[in-house]
SERO-4910 file (N, C-alpha, C, O; in steps of 0.05 Angstrom, whole numbers):
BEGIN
 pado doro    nc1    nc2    nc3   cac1   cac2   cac3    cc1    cc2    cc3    oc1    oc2    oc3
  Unk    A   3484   2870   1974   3466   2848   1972   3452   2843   1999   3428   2838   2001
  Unk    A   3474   2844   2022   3458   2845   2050   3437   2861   2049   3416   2850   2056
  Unk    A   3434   2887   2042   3424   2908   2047   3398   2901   2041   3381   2900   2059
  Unk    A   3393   2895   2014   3373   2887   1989   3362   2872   2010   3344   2883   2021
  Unk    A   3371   2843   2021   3356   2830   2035   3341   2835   2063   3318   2829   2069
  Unk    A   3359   2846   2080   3347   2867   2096   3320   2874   2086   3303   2857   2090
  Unk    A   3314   2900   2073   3301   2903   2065   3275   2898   2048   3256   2914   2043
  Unk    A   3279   2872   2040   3249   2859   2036   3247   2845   2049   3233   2828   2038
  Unk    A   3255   2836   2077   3254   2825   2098   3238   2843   2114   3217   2834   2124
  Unk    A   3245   2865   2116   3230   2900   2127   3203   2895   2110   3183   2890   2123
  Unk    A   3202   2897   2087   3185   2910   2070   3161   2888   2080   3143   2897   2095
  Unk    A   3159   2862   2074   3149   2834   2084   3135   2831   2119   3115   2818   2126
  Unk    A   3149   2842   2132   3142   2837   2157   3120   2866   2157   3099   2863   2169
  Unk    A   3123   2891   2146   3107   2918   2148   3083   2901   2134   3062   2908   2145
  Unk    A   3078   2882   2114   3059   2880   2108   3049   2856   2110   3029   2851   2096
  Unk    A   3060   2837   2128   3043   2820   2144   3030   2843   2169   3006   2844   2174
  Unk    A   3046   2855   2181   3031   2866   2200   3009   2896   2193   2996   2907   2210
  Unk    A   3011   2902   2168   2985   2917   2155   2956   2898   2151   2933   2905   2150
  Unk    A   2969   2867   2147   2940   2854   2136   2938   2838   2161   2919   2823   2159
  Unk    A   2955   2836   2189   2936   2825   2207   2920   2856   2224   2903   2857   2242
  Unk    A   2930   2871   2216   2915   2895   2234   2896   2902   2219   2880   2917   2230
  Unk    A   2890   2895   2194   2872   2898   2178   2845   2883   2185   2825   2897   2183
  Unk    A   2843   2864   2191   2820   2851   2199   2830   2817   2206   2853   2821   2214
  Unk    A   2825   2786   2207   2839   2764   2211   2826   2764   2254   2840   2761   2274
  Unk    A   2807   2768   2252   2780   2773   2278   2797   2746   2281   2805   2730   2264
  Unk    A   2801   2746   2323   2810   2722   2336   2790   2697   2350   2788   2683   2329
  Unk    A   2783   2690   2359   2767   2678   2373   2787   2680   2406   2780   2662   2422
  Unk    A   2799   2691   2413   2806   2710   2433   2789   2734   2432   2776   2741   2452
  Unk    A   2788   2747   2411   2778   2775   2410   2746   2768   2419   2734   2779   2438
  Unk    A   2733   2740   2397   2704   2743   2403   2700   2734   2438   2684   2741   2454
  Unk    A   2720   2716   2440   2721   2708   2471   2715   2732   2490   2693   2732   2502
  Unk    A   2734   2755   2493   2738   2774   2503   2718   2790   2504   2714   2799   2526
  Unk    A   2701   2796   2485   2687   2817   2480   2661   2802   2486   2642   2814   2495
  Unk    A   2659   2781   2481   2628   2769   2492   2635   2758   2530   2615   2760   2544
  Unk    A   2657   2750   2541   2657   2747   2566   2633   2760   2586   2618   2747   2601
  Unk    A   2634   2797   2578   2607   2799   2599   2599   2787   2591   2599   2775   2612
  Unk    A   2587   2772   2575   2551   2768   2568   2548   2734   2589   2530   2721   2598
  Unk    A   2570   2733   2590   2559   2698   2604   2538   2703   2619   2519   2690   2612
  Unk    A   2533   2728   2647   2520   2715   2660   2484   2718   2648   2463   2706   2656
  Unk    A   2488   2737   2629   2455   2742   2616   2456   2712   2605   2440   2698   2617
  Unk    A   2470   2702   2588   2456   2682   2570   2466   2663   2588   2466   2642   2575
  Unk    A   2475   2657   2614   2463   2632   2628   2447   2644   2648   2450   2631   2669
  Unk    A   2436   2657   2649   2420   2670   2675   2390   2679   2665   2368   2679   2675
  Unk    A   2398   2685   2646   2376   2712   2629   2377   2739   2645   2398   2746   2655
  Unk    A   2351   2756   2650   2353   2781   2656   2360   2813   2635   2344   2826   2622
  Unk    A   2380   2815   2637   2380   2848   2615   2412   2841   2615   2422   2830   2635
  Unk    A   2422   2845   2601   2457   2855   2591   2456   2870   2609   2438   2880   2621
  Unk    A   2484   2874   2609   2497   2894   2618   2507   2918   2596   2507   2913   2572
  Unk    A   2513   2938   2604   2525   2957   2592   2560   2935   2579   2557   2931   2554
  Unk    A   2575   2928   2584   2598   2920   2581   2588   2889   2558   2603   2876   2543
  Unk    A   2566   2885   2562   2560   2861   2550   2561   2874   2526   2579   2873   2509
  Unk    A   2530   2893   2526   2528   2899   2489   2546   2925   2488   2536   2943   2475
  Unk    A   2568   2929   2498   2589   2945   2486   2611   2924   2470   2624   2934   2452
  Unk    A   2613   2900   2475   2634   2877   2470   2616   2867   2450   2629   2856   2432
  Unk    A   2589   2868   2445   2573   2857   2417   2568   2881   2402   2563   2878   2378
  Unk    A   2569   2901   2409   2570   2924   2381   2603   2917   2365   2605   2913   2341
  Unk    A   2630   2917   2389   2648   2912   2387   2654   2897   2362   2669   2905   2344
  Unk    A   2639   2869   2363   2647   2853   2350   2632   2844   2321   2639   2827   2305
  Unk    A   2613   2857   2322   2599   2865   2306   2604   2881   2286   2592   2881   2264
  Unk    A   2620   2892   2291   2645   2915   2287   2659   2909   2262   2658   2916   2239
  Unk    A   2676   2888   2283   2705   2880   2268   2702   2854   2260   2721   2838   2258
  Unk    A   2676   2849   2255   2666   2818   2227   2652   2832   2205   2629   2826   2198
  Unk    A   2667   2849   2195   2665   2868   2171   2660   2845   2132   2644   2844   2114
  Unk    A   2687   2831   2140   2686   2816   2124   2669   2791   2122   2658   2784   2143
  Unk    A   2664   2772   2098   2663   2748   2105   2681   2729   2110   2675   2705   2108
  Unk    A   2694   2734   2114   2711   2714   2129   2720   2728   2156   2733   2714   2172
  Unk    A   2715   2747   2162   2718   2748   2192   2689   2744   2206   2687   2744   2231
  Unk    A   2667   2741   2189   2637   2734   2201   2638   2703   2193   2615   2694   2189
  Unk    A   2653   2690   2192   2658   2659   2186   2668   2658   2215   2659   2649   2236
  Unk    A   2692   2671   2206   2713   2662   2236   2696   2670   2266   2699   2657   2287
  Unk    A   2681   2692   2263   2673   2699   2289   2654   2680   2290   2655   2665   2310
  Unk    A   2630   2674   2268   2618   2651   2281   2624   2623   2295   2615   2611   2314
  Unk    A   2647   2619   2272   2656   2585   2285   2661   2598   2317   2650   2588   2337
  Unk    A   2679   2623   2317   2687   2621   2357   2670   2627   2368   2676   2630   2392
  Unk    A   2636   2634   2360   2616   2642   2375   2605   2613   2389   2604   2606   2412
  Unk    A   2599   2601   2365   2587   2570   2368   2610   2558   2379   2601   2537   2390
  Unk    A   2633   2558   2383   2649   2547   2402   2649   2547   2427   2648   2527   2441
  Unk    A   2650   2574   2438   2645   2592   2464   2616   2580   2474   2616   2566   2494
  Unk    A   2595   2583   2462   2574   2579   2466   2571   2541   2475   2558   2535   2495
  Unk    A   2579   2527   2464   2584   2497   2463   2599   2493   2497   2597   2473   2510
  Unk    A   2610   2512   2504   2625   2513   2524   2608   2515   2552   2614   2505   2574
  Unk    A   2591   2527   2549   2567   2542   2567   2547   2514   2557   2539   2511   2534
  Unk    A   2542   2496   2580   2523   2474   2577   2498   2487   2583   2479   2478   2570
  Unk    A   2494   2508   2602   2476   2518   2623   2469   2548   2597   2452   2565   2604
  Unk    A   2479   2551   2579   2473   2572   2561   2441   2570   2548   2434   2552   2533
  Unk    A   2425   2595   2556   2392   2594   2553   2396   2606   2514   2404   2628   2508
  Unk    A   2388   2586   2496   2386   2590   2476   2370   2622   2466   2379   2637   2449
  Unk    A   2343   2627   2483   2324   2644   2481   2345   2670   2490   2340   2689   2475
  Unk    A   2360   2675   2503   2384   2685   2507   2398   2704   2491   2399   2729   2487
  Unk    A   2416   2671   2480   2431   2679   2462   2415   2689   2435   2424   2707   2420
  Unk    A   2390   2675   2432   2379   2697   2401   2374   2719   2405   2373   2735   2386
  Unk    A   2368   2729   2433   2353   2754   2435   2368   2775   2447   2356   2796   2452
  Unk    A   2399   2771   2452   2417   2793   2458   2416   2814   2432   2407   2837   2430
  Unk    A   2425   2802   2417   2431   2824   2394   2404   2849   2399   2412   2871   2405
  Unk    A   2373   2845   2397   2359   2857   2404   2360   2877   2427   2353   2900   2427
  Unk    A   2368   2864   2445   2371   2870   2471   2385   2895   2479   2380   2912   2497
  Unk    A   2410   2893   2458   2428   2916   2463   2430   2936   2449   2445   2955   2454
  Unk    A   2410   2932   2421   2390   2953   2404   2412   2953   2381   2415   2974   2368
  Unk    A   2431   2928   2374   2436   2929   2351   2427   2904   2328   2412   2887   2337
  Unk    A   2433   2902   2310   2429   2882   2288   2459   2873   2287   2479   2887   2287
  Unk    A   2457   2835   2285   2489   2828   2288   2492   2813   2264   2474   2797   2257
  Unk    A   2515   2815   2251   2514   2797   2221   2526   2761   2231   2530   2740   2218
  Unk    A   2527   2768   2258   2542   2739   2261   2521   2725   2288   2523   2731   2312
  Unk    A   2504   2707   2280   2490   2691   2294   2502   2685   2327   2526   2684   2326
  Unk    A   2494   2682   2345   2493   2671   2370   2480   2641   2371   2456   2640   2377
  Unk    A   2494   2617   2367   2480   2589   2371   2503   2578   2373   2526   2586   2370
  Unk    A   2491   2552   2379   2502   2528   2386   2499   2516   2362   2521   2506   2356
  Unk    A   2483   2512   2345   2479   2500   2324   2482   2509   2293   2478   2496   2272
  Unk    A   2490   2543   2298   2485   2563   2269   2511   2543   2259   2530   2534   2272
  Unk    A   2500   2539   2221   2521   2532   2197   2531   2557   2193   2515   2574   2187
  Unk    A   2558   2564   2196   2572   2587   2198   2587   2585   2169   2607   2600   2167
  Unk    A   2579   2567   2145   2594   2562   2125   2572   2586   2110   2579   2601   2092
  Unk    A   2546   2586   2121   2516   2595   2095   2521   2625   2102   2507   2643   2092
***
C-alpha cells in the first residue's frame, strides 16, 4: 500500500513538472528577457542586439493565450514601473527588431481582448 502511494505521489509531481515546463510564461521570465530593452524605451535610439533577442524570446514562449494574457499583464506592469518609459518606444520595438509580437508593449493595453 506504501508502495502504491509512493508512486502516484511520483507519477503527480512528473506531471506537474511536464505542465509547468510546458508553457505557465513568468513575469520573471518577461522581466528578464525585456531588462535590455530599458535603456531604448527610456532613452530611445536602436535596441540592442540582447534587447530584440529577449523580445523574439518572449514572443516565443506566449504561444498560448493564456501565456499572451500573462505576459501582457507583466509587460504593462514592468512598463508602469518605468515613469520615464517613451511610449513611441515601446510601440515601435517590436518593429525595430524585425519581428511581429502577439503581446502588446503599453502601459495602458486591455490584456483581457
Amino acid at each position: 500500500m506504501k508502495a502504491v502511494a509512493i508512486l502516484v505521489l511520483v507519477v503527480l509531481a512528473v506531471v506537474q513538472l511536464a505542465m509547468v515546463a510546458r508553457g505557465a510564461i513568468t513575469c520573471g521570465q518577461v522581466d528578464a528577457n525585456l531588462a535590455p530593452c530599458v535603456p531604448f524605451l527610456t532613452q530611445g535610439g536602436e535596441p540592442g542586439a540582447a534587447c530584440c533577442s529577449g523580445v523574439k524570446t518572449l514572443n516565443g514562449n506566449a504561444q498560448s493565450s493564456d501565456d499572451r494574457k500573462t505576459a501582457c499583464n507583466c509587460v504593462k506592469a514592468a512598463a508602469n514601473r518605468y515613469p520615464n518609459l517613451k511610449d513611441d518606444a515601446a510601440q515601435s520595438l517590436p518593429s525595430k527588431c524585425g519581428i511581429s509580437v502577439n503581446v502588446p508593449i503599453s502601459r495602458t493595453v486591455n490584456c483581457d481582448t
